[in-house]
N, C-alpha and C positions, 0 to 999 in steps of 0.2 A: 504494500500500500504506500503511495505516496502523499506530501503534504503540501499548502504552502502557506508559506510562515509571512509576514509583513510584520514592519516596524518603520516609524518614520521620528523625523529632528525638525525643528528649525533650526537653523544656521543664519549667522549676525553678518552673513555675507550673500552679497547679489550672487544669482545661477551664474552667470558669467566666470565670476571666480571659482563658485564652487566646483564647477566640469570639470576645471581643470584636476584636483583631485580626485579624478577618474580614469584620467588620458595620461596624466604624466606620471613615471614611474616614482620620482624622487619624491614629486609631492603626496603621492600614492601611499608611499610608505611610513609618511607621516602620521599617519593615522588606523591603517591597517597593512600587518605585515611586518615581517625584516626583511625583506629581497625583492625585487620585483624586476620583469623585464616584458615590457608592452610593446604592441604593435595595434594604435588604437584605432582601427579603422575594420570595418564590414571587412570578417573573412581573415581579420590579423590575430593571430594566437597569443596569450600572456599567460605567465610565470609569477606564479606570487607564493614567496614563503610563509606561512602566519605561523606563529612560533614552533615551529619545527613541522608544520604540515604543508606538503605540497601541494598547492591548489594550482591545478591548470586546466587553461578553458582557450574559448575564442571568444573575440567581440561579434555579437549577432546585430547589433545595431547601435551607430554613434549618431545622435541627432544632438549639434550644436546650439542652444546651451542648456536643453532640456529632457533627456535621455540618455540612458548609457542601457547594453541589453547583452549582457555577455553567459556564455556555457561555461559550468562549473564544476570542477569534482577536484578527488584526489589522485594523486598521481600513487598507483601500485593497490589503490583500494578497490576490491571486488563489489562493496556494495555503495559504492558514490566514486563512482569511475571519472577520469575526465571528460565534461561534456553530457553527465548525465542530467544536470542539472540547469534550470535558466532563474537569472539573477535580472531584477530590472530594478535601476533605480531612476528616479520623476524626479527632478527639479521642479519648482512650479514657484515663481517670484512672488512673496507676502509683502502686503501691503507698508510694511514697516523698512521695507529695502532688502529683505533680509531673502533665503530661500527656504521652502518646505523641501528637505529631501526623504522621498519616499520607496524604501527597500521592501519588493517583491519576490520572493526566494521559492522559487516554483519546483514539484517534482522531486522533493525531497521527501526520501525513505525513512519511514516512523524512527528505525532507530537513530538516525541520525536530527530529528526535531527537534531537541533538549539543549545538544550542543546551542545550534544554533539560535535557535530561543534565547538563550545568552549572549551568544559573540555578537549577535549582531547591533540590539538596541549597541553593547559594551561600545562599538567600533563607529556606531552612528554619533553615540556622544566624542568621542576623540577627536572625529569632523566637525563637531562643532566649537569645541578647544581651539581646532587647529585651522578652523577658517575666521574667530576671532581677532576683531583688531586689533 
């Protein structure tokens, strides 16, 4: 059986800014991850270490400043394989200047919901630390 899990932030910074903490690896890792190496465009594959797990996937969809829609899994795991998973996160501009970013984690296997139920608000808030002025 599969799930999907949602959680979202406001962020003290316009979508513009924020995208970029999706596309660039450096800023990428600022927030979620120690390693990362992107290719952030429809069809480009990325590499992100999160503390010791291999997550590799592809970007399924880059829309400029409001979408990011990438395949997700573990590298060498039988039940969350590369790509078995799709991740979408919303940008959507609030009225304060700021952005709603909103994480969609689709197609995720019961045993693995828990984790993520965790990592993610955890990793949503660090985006909003680290898109602070």
């Amino acid at each position: 059986m599969t799930n999907t899990f949602t959680c979202s932030v406001e962020v003290p910074a316009p979508p513009e800014k924020v995208f970029d903490y999706f596309i660039d690896a450096e800023l990428l890792v600022t927030w979620i991850g120690d390693y990362a190496v992107l290719d952030a465009q429809p069809g480009g594959e990325f590499t992100l270490d999160i503390e010791g797990i291999p997550v590799r996937g592809q970007y399924l969809e880059v829309v400029t400043p409001s979408r990011v829609v990438v395949s997700w899994g573990h590298a060498g795991s039988d039940t969350l394989p590369p790509n078995s998973t799709q991740v979408q996160f919303s940008l959507t501009p609030t009225s304060g200047g700021g952005t709603l970013v909103e994480v969609e984690h689709r197609n995720l296997p019961t045993e693995h919901l828990p984790s993520h139920k965790v990592g993610w608000p955890m990793f949503m808030d660090r985006l909003s630390n680290v898109t602070s002025p």
